[in-house]
C-alpha positions as a Markdown table, in Angstrom:
| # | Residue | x | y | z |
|---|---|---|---|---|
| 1 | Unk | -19.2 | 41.1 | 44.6 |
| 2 | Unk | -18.5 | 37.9 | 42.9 |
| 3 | Unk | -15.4 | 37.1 | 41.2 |
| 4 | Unk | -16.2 | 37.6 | 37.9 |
| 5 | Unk | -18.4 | 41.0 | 38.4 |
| 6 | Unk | -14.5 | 41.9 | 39.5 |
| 7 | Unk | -13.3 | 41.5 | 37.1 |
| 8 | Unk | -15.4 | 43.1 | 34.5 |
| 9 | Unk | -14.9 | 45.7 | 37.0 |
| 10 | Unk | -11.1 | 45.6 | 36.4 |
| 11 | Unk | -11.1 | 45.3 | 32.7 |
| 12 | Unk | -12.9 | 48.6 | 32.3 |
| 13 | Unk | -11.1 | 50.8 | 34.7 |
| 14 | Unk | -9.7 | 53.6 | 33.2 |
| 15 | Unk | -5.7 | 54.2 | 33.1 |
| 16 | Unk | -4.7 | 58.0 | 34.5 |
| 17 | Unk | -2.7 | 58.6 | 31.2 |
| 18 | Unk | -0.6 | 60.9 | 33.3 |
| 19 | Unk | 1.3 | 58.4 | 35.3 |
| 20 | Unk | 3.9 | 56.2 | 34.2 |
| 21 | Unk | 3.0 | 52.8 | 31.9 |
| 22 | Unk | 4.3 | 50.9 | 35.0 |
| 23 | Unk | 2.6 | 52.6 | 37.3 |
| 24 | Unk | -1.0 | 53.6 | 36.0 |
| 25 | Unk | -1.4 | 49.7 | 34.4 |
| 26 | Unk | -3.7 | 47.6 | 36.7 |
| 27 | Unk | -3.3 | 44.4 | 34.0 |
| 28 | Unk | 0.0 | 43.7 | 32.2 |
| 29 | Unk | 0.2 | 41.4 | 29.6 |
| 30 | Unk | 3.3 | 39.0 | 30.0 |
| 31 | Unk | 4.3 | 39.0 | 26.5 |
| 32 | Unk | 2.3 | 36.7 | 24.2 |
| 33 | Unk | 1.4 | 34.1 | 27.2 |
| 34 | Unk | -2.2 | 33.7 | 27.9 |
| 35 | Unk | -2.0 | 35.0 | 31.3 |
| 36 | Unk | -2.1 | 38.7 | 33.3 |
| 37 | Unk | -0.4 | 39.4 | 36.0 |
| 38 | Unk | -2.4 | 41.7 | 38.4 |
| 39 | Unk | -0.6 | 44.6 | 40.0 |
| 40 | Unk | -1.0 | 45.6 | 43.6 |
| 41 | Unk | -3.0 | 48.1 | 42.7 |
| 42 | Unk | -5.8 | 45.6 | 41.0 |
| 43 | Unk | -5.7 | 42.9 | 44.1 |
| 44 | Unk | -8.1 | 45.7 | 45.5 |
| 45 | Unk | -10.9 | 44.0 | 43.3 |
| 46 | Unk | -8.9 | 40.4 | 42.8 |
| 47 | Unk | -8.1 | 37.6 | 44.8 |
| 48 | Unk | -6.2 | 35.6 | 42.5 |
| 49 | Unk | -2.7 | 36.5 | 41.3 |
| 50 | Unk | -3.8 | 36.1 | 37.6 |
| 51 | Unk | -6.4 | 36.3 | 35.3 |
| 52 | Unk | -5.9 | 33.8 | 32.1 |
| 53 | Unk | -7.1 | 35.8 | 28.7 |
| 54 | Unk | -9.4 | 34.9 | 26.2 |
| 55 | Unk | -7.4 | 33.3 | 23.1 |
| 56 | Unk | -8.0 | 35.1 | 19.9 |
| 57 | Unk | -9.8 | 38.0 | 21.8 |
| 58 | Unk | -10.1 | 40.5 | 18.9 |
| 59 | Unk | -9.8 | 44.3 | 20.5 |
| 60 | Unk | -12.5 | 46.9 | 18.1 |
| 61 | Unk | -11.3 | 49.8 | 18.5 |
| 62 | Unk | -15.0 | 51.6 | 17.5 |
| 63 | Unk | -16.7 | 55.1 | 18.4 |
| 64 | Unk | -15.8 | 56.2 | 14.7 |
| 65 | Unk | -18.9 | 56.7 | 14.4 |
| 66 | Unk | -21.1 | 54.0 | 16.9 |
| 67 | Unk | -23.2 | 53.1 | 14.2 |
| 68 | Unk | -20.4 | 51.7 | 12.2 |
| 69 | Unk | -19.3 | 49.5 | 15.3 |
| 70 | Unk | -22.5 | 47.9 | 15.6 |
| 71 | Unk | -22.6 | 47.3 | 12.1 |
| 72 | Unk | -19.2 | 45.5 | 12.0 |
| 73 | Unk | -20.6 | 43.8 | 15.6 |
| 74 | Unk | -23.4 | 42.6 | 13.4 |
| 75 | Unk | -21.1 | 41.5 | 10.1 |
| 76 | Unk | -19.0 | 39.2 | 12.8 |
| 77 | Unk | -21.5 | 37.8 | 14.5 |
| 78 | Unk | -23.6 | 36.3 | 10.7 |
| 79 | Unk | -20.0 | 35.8 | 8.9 |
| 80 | Unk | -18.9 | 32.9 | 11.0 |
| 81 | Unk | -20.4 | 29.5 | 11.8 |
| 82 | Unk | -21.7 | 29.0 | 15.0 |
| 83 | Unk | -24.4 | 26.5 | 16.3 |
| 84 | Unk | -24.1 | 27.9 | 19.9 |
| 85 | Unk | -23.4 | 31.9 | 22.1 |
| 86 | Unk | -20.2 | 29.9 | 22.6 |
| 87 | Unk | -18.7 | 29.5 | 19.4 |
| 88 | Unk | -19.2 | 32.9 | 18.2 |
| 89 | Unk | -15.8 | 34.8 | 18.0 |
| 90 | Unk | -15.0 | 36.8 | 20.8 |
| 91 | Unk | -14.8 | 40.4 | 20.3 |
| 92 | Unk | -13.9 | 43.6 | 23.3 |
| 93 | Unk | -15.5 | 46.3 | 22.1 |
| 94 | Unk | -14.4 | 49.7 | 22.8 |
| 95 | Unk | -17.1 | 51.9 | 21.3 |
| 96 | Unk | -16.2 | 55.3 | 23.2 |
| 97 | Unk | -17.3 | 58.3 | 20.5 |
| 98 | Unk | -15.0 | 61.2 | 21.9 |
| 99 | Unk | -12.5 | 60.9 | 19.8 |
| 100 | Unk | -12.1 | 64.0 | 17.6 |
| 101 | Unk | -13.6 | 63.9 | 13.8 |
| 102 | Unk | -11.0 | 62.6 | 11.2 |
| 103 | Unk | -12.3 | 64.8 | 8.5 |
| 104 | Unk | -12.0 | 67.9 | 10.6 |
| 105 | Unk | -8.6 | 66.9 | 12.1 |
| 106 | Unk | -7.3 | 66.6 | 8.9 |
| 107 | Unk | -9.0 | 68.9 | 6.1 |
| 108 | Unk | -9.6 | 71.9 | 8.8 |
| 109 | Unk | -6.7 | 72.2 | 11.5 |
| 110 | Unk | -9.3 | 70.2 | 14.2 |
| 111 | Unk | -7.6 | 68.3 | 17.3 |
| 112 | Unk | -6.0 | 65.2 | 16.2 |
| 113 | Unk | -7.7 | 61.9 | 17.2 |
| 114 | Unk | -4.6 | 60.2 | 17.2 |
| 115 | Unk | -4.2 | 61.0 | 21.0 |
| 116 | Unk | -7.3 | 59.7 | 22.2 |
| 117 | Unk | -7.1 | 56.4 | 19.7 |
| 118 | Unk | -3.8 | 55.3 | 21.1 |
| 119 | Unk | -5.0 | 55.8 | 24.4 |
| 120 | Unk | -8.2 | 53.1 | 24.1 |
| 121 | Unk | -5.7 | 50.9 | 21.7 |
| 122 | Unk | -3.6 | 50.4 | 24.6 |
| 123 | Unk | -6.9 | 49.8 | 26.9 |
| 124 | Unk | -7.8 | 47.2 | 24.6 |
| 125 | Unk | -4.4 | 45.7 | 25.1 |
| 126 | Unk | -4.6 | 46.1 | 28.4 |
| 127 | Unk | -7.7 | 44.1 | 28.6 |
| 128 | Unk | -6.7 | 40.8 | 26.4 |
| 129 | Unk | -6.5 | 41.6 | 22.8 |
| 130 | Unk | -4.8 | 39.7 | 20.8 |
| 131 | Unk | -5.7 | 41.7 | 17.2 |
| 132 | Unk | -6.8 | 45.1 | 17.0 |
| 133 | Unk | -9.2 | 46.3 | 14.0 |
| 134 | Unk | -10.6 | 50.0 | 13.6 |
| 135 | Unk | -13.7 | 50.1 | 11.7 |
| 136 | Unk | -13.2 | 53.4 | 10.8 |
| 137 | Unk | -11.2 | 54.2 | 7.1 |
| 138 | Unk | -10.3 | 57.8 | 7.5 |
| 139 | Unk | -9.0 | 56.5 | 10.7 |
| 140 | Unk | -6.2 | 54.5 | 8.8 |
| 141 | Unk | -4.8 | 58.1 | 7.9 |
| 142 | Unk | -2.9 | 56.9 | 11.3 |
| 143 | Unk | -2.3 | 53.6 | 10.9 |
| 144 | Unk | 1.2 | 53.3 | 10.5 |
| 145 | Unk | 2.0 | 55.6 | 13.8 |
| 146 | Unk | -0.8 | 53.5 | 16.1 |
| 147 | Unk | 1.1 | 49.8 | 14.6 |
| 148 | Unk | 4.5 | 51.6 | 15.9 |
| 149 | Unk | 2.8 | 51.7 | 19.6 |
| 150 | Unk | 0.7 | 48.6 | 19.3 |
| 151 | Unk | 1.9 | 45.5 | 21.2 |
| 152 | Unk | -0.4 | 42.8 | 19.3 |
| 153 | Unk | -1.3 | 42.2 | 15.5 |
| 154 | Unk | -3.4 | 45.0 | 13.9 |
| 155 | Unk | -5.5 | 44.5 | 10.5 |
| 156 | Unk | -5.5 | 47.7 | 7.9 |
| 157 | Unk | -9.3 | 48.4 | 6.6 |
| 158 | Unk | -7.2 | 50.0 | 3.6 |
| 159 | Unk | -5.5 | 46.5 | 3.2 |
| 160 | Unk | -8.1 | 44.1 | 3.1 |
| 161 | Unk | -10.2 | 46.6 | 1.1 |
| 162 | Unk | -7.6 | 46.8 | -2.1 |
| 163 | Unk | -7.6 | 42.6 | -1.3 |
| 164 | Unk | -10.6 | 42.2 | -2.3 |
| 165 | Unk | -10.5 | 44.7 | -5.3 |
| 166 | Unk | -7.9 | 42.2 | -6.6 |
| 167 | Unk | -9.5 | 39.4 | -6.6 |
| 168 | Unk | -12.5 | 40.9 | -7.8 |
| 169 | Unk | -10.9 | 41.4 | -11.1 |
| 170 | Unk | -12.9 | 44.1 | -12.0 |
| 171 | Unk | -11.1 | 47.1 | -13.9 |
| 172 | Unk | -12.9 | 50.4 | -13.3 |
| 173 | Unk | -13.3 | 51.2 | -10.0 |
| 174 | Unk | -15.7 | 54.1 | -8.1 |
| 175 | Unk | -14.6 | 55.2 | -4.7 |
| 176 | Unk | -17.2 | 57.1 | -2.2 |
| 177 | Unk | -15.7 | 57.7 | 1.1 |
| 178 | Unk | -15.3 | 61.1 | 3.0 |
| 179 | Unk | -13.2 | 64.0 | 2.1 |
| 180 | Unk | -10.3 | 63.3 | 3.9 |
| 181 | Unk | -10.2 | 59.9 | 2.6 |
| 182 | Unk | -9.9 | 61.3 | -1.0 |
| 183 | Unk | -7.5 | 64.0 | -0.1 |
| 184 | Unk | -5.0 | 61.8 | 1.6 |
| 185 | Unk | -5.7 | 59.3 | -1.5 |
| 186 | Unk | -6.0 | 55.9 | 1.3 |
| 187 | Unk | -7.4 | 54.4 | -1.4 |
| 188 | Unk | -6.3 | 56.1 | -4.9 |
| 189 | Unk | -2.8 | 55.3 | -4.4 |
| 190 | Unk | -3.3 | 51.5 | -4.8 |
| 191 | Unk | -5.7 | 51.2 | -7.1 |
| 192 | Unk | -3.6 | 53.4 | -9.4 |
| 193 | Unk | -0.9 | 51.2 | -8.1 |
| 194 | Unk | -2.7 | 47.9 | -9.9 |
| 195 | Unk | -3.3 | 49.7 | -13.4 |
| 196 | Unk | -7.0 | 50.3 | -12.5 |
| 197 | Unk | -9.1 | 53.6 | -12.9 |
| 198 | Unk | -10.4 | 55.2 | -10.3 |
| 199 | Unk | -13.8 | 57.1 | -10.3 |
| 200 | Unk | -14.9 | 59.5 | -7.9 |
| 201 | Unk | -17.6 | 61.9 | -7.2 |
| 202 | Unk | -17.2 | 65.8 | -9.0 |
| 203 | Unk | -16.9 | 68.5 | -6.1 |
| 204 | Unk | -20.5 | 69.1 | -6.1 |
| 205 | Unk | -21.1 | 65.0 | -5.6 |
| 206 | Unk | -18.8 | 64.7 | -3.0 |
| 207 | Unk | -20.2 | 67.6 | -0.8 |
| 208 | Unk | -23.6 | 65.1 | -1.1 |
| 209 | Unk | -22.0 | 62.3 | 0.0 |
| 210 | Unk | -20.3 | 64.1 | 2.7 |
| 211 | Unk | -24.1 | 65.2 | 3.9 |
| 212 | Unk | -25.5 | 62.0 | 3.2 |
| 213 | Unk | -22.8 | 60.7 | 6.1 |
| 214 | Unk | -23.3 | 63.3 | 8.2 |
| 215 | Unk | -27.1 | 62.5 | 8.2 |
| 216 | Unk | -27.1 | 58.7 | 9.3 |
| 217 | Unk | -25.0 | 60.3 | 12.1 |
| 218 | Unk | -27.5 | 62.7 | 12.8 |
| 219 | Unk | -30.4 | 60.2 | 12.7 |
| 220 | Unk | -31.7 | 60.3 | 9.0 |
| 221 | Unk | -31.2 | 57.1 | 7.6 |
| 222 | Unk | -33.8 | 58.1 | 4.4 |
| 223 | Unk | -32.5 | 61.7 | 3.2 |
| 224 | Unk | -29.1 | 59.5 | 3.7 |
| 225 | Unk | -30.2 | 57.4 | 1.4 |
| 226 | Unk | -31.5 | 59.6 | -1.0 |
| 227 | Unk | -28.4 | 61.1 | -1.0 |
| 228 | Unk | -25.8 | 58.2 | -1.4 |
| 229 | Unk | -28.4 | 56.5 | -3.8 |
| 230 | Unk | -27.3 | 59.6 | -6.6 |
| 231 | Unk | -23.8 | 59.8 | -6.2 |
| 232 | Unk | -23.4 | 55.9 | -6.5 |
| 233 | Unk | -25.8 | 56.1 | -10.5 |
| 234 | Unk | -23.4 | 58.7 | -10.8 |
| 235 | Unk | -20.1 | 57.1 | -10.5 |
| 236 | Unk | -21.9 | 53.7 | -12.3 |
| 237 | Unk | -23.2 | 56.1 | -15.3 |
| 238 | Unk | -19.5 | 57.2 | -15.6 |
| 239 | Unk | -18.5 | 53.8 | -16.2 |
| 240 | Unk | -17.6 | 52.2 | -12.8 |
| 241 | Unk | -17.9 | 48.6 | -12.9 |
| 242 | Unk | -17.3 | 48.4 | -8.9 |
| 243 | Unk | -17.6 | 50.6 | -6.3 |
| 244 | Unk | -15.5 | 50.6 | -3.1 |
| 245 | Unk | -17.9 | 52.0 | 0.2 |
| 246 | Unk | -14.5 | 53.1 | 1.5 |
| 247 | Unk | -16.4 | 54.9 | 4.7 |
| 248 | Unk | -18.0 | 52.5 | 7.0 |
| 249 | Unk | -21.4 | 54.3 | 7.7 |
| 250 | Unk | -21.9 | 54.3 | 3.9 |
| 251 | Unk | -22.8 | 50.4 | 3.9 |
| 252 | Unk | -25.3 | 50.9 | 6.2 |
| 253 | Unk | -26.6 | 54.2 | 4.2 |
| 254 | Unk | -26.8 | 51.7 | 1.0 |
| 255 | Unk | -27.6 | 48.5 | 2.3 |
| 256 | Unk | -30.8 | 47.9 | 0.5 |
| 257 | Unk | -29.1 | 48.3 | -2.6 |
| 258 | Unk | -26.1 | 46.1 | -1.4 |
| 259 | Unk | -28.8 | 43.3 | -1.1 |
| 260 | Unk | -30.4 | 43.5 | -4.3 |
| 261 | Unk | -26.8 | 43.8 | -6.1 |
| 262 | Unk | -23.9 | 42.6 | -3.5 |
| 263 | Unk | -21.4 | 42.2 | -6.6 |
| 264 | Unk | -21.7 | 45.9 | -7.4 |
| 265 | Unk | -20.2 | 46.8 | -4.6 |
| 266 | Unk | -16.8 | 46.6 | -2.1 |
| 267 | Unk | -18.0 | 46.6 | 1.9 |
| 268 | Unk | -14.7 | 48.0 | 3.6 |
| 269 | Unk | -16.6 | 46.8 | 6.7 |
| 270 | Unk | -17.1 | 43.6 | 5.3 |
| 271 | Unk | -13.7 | 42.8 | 4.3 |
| 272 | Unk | -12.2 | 43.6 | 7.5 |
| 273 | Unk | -14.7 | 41.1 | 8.9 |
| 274 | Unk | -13.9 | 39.0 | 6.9 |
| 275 | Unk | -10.2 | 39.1 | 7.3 |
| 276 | Unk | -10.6 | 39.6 | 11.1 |
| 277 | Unk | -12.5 | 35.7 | 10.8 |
| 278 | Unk | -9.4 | 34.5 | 9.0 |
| 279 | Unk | -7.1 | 35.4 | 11.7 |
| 280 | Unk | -9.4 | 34.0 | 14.3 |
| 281 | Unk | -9.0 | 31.0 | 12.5 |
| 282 | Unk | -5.4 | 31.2 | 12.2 |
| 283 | Unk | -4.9 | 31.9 | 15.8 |
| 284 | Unk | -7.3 | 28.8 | 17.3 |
| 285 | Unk | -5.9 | 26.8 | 14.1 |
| 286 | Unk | -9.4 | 26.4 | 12.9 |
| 287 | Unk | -10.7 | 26.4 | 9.4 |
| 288 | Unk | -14.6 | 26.5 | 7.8 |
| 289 | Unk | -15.6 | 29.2 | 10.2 |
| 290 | Unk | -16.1 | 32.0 | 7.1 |
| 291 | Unk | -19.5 | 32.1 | 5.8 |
| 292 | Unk | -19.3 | 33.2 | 2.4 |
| 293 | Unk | -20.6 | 37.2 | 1.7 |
């Protein structure tokens, strides 16, 4: 097997979450140095000693749901400038879709995803990340508690979301995201916070756009749609001048209508792309690689 089918090899095995951090660990990071140190247990695969890491490897910590991962894949790869495969920004991807449903966990007693997030977190760690972003907002919910266990810088959907509501200077603002989103007020909370209105669906037209997600995860992009298409005219007739997609399958529900009219609208996705570009360029000490959305 050649050297670097190793350690692909390496990078993906699986940590028995049972034994001790020390023990169950086949890559260490050594602080913020480029480098990781190989255990014994890893020299099975690995001749070398070390393995140097990608700099500015950004970890996506995905699976929430996979059609949202691709769809921030996508957003990095046409945000940033690059003439050349090799100038793109690298990303490790960790698109694994066990992890239990947010909404559930958190509206309906269901298993907490926490568990299972901070376990793939620390795999992405383990495999190079220097950033972590979760394109996922009803995710965020746990934010705080995965930053407390994460080793490397972390960027808050939430966070560069409400950024972008600033600077869009816009006063009235609709809100369609899931019900646990709304409940635990992720968004509500700062918007209020800035002296804005915020505008969300009745009961009835937030039970459509829970089943208008739940359809693109099921496979039916059109009734989706259909669905997400009402409930957004609703929240515009009611006077919102801007509408946060504070879930990150509804941009790909409404992305048709994002096209026509991109300045109606507040891509969660998009601004953690966005965000996750500007600390890429931070990191390598670059500038001009944003393309403008």
């Amino acid at each position: 097997m050649c050297i670097s089918c190793r350690i692909s090899l390496l990078l993906i095995t699986i940590r028995n979450s049972s034994a001790s951090a020390k023990e169950n660990s086949l890559i260490s990071l050594q602080g913020r140095s480029k480098k990781l140190t190989i255990n014994q247990s890893a020299r099975n695969y690995l001749t070398a000693e070390e393995v140097y890491i990608v700099k500015g490897l950004i970890g996506v910590l995905g699976g929430m749901g996979p059609a949202a991962t691709v769809d921030l894949f996508n957003k990095f790869v046409t945000y940033a400038t690059a003439t050349c495969d090799q100038e793109h920004i690298p990303l490790i991807i960790s698109s694994i879709p066990d992890i239990p449903d947010r909404t559930e966990a958190l509206m309906h007693d269901g298993p907490s995803p926490l568990p299972v997030m901070r376990d793939y977190l620390h795999k992405l760690e383990d495999a190079g990340a220097e950033c972590i972003v979760i394109p996922c907002n009803t995710a965020h919910y746990w934010f705080q508690e995965l930053r407390e266990v994460c080793h490397i810088d972390m960027l808050s959907i939430v966070d560069t979301t409400m950024n972008e509501v600033k600077v869009s200077g816009k006063i009235r603002i609709g809100l369609l995201s899931t019900n646990a989103t709304l409940y635990m007020g992720l968004y509500q909370k700062g918007i209020e916070s800035l002296g804005l209105s915020c505008i969300c669906p009745g009961t009835a037209g937030q039970m459509k756009v829970m089943e208008s997600i739940y359809s693109l995860k099921a496979g039916n992009l059109q009734y989706a749609q259909k669905l997400m298409l009402e409930q957004a005219g609703g929240l515009f007739s009611r006077g919102a001048d801007i509408i946060i997609l504070g879930c990150t399958e509804i941009p790909i529900i409404l992305a048709e209508a994002i096209k026509k009219e991109p300045y109606k609208y507040i891509d969660s996705t998009a601004s953690l792309v966005r965000a996750g570009i500007r600390w890429y360029e931070n990191r390598m000490g670059e500038t001009h690689l944003l393309i403008q959305q």
